[in-house]
Each structure stands twice: as C-alpha cells, then as structure tokens.
N, C-alpha and C positions, 0 to 999 in steps of 0.2 A: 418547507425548505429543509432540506438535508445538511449536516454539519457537513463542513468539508474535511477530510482525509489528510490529516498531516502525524507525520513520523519524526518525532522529536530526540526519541532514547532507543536504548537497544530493546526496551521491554515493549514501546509501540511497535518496531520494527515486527518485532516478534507477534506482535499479534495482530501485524497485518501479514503476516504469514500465514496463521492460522486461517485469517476472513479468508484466504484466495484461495487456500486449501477447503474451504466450506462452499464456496463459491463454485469448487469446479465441480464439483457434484451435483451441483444444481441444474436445471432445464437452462439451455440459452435463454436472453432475453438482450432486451435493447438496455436494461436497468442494469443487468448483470454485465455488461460488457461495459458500458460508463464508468460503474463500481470497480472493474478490474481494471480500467485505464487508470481509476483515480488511485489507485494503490498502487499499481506501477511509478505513477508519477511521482507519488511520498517517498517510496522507497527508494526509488533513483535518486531523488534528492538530499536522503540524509543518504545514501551512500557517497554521492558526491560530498557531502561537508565534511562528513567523517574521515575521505579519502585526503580529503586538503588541511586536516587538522593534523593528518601523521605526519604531511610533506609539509 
C-alpha cells in the first residue's frame, strides 16, 4: 500500500511541485494519472486552508 499524499507546509507543497514536474515527463500510465490526481487533491487542499487562514 502506498502512503497517501498530503500537503501540510509550504516545503511539502513545494515538493509536490517538483513530484508533478517529474511525473510529466514520464510515459502515461493508469499509476501516473492516480499519483497526479493525488497531488492535485493535497495541493488544493492546503491551498484552500491557507486561503481561509488569511480571510
């Protein structure tokens, strides 16, 4: 089982940037597209709490 994908600071944010910049270079795959939903999903999410932390 795979650890799940969560973005907690700006330094994880940061280095789920990097994984989707690693990722898009890579050959399609049914793995690679789940791995990039999963990091989309972390990322929206601490953008969301970060957004609600300034307001």
């Amino acid at each position: 089982m795979k650890t799940p994908i969560a973005v907690h600071t700006d330094e994880d944010y940061e280095q789920a940037q990097r994984r989707v910049a690693e990722l898009s270079i890579t050959p399609d795959s049914p793995e690679k597209a789940r791995e990039l939903e999963a990091l989309a999903e972390a990322m929206l999410a601490f953008e969301l709490r970060r957004d609600e932390s300034i307001h």
